[in-house]
Each structure stands twice: as C-alpha cells, then as structure tokens.
C-alpha positions as CSV (number, residue, x, y, z in Angstrom):
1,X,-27.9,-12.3,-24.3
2,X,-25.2,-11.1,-21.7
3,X,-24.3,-8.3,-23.9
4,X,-27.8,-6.2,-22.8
5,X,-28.3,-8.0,-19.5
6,X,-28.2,-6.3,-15.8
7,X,-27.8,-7.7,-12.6
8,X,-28.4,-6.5,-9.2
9,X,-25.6,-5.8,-7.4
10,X,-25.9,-5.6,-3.2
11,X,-22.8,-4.3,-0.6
12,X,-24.1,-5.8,3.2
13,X,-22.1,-2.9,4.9
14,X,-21.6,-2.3,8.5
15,X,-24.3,1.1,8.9
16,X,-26.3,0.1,5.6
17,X,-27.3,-2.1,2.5
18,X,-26.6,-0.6,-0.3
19,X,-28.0,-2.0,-3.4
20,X,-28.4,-1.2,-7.4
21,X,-28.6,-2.3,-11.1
22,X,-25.6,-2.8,-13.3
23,X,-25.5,-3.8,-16.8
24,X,-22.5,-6.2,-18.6
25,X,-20.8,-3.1,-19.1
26,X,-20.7,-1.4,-16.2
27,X,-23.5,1.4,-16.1
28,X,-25.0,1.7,-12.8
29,X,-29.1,2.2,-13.8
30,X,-30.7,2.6,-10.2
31,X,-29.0,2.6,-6.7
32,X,-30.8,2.9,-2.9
33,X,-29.2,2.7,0.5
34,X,-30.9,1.4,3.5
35,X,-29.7,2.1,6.8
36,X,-29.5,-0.3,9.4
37,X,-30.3,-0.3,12.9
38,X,-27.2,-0.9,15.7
39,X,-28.1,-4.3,16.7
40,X,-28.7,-6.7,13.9
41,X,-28.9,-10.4,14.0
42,X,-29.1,-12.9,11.3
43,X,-32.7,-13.0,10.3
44,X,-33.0,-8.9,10.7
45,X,-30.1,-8.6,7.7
46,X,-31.6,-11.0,5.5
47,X,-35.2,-9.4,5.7
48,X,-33.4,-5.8,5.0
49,X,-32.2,-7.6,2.2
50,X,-34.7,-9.3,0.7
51,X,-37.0,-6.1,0.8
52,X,-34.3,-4.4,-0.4
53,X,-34.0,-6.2,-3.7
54,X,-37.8,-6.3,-4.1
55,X,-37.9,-2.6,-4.5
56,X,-35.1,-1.9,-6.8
57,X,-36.8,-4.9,-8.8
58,X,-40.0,-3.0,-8.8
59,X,-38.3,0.4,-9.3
60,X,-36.5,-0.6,-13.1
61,X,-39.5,-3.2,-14.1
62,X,-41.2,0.2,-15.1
63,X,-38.1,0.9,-17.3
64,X,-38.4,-2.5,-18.8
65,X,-35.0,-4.0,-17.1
66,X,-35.5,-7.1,-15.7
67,X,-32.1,-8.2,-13.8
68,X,-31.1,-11.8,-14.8
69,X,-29.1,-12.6,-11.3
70,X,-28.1,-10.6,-7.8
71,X,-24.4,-10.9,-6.8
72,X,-24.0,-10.0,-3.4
73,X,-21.0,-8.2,-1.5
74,X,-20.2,-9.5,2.1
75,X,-17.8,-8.9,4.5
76,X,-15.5,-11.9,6.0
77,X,-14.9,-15.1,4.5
78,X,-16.9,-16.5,1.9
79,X,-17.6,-19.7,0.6
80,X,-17.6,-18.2,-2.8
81,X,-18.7,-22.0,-4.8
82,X,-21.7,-22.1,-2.5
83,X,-22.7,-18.9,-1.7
84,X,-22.0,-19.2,2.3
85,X,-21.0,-16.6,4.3
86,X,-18.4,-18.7,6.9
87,X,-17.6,-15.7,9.3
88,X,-16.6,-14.2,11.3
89,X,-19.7,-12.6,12.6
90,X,-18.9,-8.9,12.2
91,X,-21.0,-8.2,15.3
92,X,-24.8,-9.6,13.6
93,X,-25.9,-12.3,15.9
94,X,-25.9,-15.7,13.9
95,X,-24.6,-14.4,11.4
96,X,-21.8,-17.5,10.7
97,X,-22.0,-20.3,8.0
98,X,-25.0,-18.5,6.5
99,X,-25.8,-20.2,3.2
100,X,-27.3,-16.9,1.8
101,X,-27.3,-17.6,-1.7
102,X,-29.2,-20.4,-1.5
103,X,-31.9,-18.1,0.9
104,X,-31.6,-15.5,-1.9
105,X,-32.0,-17.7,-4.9
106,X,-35.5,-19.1,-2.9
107,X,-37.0,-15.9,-1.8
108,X,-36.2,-14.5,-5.7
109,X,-35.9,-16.9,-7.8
110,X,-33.5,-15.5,-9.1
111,X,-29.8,-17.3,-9.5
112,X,-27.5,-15.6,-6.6
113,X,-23.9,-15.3,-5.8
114,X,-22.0,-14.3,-2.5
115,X,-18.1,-12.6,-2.2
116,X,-16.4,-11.0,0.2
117,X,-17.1,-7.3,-0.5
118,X,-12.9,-6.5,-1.0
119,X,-12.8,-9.1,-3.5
120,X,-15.9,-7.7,-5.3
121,X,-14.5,-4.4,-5.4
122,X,-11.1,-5.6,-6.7
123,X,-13.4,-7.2,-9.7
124,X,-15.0,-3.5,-10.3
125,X,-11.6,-2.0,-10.3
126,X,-10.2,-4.5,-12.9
127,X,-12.5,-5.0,-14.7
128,X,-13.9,-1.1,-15.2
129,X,-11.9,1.2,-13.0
130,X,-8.2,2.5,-12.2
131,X,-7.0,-1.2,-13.0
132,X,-8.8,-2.1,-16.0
133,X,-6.1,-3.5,-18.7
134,X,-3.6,-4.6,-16.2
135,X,-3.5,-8.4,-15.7
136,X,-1.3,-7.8,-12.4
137,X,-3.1,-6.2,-9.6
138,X,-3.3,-5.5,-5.9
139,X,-6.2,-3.8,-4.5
140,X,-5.9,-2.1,-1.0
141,X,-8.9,-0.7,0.6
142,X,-8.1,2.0,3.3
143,X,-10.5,2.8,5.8
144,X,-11.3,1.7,9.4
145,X,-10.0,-1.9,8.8
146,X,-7.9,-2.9,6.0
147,X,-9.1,-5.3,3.1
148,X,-8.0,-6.4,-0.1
149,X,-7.6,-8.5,-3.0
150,X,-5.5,-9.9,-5.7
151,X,-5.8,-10.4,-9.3
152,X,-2.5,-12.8,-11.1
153,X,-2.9,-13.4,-14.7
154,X,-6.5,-11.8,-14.7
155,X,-8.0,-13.9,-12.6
156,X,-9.0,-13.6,-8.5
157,X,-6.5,-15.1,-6.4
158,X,-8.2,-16.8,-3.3
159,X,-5.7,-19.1,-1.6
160,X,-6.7,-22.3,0.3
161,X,-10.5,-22.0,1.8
162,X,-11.1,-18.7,-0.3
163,X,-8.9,-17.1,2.3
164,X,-6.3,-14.9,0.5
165,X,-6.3,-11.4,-0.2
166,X,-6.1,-10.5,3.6
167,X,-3.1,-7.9,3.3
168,X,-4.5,-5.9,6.7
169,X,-2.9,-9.0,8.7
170,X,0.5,-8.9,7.6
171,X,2.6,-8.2,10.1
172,X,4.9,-5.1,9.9
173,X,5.7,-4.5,13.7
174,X,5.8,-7.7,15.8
175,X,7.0,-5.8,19.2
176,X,3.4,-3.7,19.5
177,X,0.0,-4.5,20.9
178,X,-2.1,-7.4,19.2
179,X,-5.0,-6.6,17.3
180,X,-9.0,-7.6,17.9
181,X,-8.0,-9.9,15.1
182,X,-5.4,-11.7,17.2
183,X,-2.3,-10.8,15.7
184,X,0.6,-8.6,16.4
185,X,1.7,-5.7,14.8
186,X,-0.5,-5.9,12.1
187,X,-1.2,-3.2,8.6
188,X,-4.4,-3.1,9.7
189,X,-3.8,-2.1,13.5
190,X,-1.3,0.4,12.5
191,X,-2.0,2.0,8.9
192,X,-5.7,2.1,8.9
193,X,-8.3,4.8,9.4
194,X,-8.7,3.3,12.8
195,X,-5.2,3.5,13.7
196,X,-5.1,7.5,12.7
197,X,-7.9,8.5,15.2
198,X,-5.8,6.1,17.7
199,X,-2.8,7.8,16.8
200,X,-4.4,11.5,17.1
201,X,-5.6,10.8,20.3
202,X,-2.3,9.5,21.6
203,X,-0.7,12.6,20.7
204,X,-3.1,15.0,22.0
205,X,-3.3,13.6,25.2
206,X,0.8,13.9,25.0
207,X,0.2,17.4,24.1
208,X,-2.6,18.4,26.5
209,X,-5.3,19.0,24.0
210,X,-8.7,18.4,25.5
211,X,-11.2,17.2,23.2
212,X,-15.2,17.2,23.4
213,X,-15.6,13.9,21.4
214,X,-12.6,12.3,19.7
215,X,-12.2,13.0,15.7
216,X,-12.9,11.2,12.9
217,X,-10.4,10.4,10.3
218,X,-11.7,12.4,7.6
219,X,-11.6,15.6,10.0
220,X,-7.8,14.6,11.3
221,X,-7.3,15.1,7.4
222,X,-8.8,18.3,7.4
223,X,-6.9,19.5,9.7
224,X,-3.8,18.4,8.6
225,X,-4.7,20.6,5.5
226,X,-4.4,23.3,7.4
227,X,-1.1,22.4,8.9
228,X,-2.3,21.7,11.7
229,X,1.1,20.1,13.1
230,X,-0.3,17.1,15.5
231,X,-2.1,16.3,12.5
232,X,0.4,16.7,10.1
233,X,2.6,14.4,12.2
234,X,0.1,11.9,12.4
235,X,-1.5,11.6,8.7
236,X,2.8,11.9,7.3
237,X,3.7,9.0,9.7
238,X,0.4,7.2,8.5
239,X,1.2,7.4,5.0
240,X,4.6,5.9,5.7
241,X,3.3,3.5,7.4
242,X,1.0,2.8,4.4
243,X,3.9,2.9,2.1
244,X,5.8,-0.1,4.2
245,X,2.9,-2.2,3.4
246,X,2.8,-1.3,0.2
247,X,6.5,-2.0,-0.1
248,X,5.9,-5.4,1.1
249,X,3.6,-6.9,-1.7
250,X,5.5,-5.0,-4.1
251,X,8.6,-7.0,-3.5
252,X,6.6,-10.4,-2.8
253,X,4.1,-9.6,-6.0
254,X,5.6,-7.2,-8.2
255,X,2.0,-6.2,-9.7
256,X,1.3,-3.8,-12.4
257,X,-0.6,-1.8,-10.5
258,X,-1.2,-0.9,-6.7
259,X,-4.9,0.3,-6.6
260,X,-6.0,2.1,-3.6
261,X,-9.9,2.1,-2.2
262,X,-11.8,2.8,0.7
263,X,-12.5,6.5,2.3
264,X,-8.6,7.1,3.0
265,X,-7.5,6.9,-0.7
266,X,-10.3,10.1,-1.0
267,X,-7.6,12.2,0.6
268,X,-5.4,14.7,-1.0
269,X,-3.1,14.1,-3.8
270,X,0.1,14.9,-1.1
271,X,-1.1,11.8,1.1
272,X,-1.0,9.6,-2.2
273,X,2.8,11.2,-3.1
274,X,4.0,10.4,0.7
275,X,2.8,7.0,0.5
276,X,4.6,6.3,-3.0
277,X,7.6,7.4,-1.6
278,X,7.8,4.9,1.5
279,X,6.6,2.5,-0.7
280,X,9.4,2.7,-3.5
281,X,12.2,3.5,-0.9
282,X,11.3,0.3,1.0
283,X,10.7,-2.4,-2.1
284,X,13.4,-3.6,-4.3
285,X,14.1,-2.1,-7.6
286,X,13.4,-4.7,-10.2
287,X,10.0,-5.8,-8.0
288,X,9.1,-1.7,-8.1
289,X,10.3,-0.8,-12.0
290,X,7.2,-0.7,-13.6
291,X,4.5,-1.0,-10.9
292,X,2.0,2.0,-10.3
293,X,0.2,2.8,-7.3
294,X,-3.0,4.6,-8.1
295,X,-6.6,5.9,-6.4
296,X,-9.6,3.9,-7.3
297,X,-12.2,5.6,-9.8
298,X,-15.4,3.8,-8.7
299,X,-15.6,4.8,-5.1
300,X,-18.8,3.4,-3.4
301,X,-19.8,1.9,-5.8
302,X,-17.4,-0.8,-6.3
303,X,-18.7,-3.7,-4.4
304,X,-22.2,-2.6,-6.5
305,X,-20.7,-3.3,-9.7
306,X,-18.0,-6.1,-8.9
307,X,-20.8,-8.3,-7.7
308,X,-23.2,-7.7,-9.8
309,X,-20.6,-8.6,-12.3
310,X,-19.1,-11.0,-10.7
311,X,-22.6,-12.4,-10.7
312,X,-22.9,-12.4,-14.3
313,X,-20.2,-13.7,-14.7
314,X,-21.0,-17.0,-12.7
315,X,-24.7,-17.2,-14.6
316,X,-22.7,-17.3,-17.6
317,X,-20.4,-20.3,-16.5
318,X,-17.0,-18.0,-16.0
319,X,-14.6,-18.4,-13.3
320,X,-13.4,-14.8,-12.3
C-alpha cells in the first residue's frame, strides 16, 4: 500500500504555514502557504492549521489522492513519541507542552506525527536530496538562527529528551556577549543570518555609513557581489566563522557529508568555497579525508517532504 500512498506534509514557520502533499517517493503533488498574522497564540495557530489541511484535503480529493497521515514540522523541542510540542514558545502565547498530534489526529482523523522542523528537513535531505546514499550526515541550516540535525548509521540521532541536533549552541567564542538563548559565544549568535546584519551594522556605524532602515542578509550578499568592501569583509569573516563550526563536528563526527540549508546556503558558489576552506583548515585530517560539505537540493520544501515522510514512515511502524 505505502508504495502509492501520500501524506500531508505541514512546516509551522515563524511568518507562515506552509503545507502540501507528498507521495512515498518524494513528489510534491500540491503545495499552499498561509501567512500569519504578528501576534499569534496557541489556539490562533492551531485553527490556521487545521483549515489549512482541510483545503489541501479538498484541493487533491478531486485528483483522487487521498492522504493516509499528516506529519507535521515544528520548531523547538518535540516530544517526537507523542506528538507534543515541549517548547520553547517561539513568541505564540501558550504555545508550550502542546500535544498537537493528538488535537490533529481528532480534528482529522487522520493518524498525525510532530518533529522539530530541522530534524524533518535533515529526513528530506537524506532520504531524497543532497545527502541521499550517505549513512553519515550532518545537516546545518543557515539562516536567522541556526538548526540542525544528525543522521549515524541512517537513522536520526536525538539524544536524551529528543534534544540533540542543536549545533547553533555550541560554543565557539566564550569571551563575547550571551545569546537570547542564554549562552555565550555561541554558532548561532555569531555565524548566522542574524549575526551578518549585526555585523553589517557594526561596521557601518564604524565607518559612518548612514542607513534609512538596516539590511537584510540576502541584500548584504548582494552587495558583497559587487565588492562592495564592508560587505565583503563581513560575508568573508562570516563564512569563516561558518567554516569553524563546521570544523568542529567534523572532528567530533567525521560524517560523510556536511549538508547545508536554510536561505544562507542560497548564496553564491564563492561563500560555499570560503566556508570549506575554514572548515578543512580547522578539523583534523583523518576526521576531514573523505567528508563533503554540500548545498541542500530541496530548499523550502524540505520540512514538506521530511514530515510528510517522516509521517509515513511512523504509520508504517518504522523508526527513522
């Protein structure tokens, strides 16, 4: 039966729900964003949801698909047995130790399954994109935080309390500011999309630069395209900083493969070459030999077909 089945797969961002239809094999059938509004509380999400998984039920009934489960991406920690989402709240009111598979599963009735949304996309990558055939794998996802995951032996490592996988908190600068996390001198606070705007900032106030509105990562790449030189300074030393990260699971892991998600890994293919420099100049040899450090392939549409996998995959009585 699984080899012609779909499942829904849903990614509960921070601007939007995005949601769509995946078969076993990967092919994405439908797809729909909905954005949400700034404030949002507990009971708000969970509506947007719901209504959202209504419609793209209604929307491929006509084709005759009929999804057999909905796999749900999340951001936080996730009780993945149970479907809970623990926390933190990422700024929805109430939106701790929600057991939303069990609210999915009754307002469907369809089975449901809940993971945090890195973890989902680490599935997509290994299972159909840039990482598919390794057995070895660290996914990275770049953008305003930093998330991840980790695959050993083909299968998800979680850690105690389905906590592991959270390479933005390792520490690569103790003697700097702490994070909104709590902790000093972390990968996320310095290497991230967030840090580059804070970074661009810093230097164009050293500089004089007056700005209308501060820029957004994406245009502090543009610019840096153009050799633009506070940008160029800023995106090199980011990479680097990238790289040391990098470096640091490579010598603790030794994967296969490095995989690289989220908006920053979109950039240019020079960013990606600065980054595997720092990264093999700071790792040891034998941990480095054979390891690869890649782009993603499925871009936003990872979390969409990890958990909709990832769903299937639990219907069907597999650990993953």
């Amino acid at each position: 039966m699984l080899n012609y089945a779909s499942a829904i797969g849903v990614d509960i961002g921070r601007n939007s729900i995005k949601i769509a239809v995946v078969k076993i094999h990967g092919e994405v059938i439908a797809t729909k964003s909905y954005p949400l509004n700034s404030y949002q509380t507990r009971d708000y999400i969970i509506s947007m949801l719901l209504q959202a998984i209504k419609d793209i039920r209604h929307s491929v009934a006509s084709e005759g698909v009929n999804p057999i489960c909905i796999g749900t991406a999340a951001k936080g920690f996730i009780d993945h047995t149970s479907g809970i989402v623990i926390g933190p709240d990422q700024g929805i009111k109430d939106w701790t130790n929600v057991p939303l598979a069990k609210i999915v599963n009754q307002e469907t009735g369809l089975p449901a399954y809940v993971g945090n949304d890195a973890n989902m996309m680490t599935i997509a990558e290994h299972r159909f994109g840039a990482a598919k055939g390794y057995n070895n794998i660290i996914f990275v996802a770049l953008r305003t935080g930093i998330g991840g995951g980790i695959i050993i032996n083909g299968k998800l490592y979680r850690g105690v309390n389905n906590a592991g996988g959270e390479v933005g908190q390792m520490i690569i600068n103790f003697e700097k500011d702490i994070s909104d996390k709590g902790i000093r001198g972390s990968y996320e606070q310095f290497a991230s999309a967030s840090a580059i705007v804070r970074r661009y900032q810093e230097e164009a106030g050293a500089n004089n630069i007056k700005q209308e509105k501060p820029l957004t990562c994406r245009e502090i790449f543009e610019l840096s395209y153009t050799n633009y030189p506070i940008a160029v300074k800023v995106v090199k030393e980011n990479a680097e900083l990238v790289g040391i990260g990098l470096a640091n699971l490579i010598t603790i892991f030794a994967p296969e493969i490095i995989v690289l998600g989220g908006g920053m890994s979109e950039a240019k293919d020079s960013y990606l070459t600065m980054i595997r420099e720092s990264a093999f100049t700071n790792s040891l040899e034998n941990c480095r030999s054979e390891v690869k450090i890649e782009r993603a392939h499925l871009g936003s549409n990872a979390s969409l077909m990890g958990s909709a996998y990832y769903g299937m995959t639990r219907l069907a009585g597999k650990s993953i």
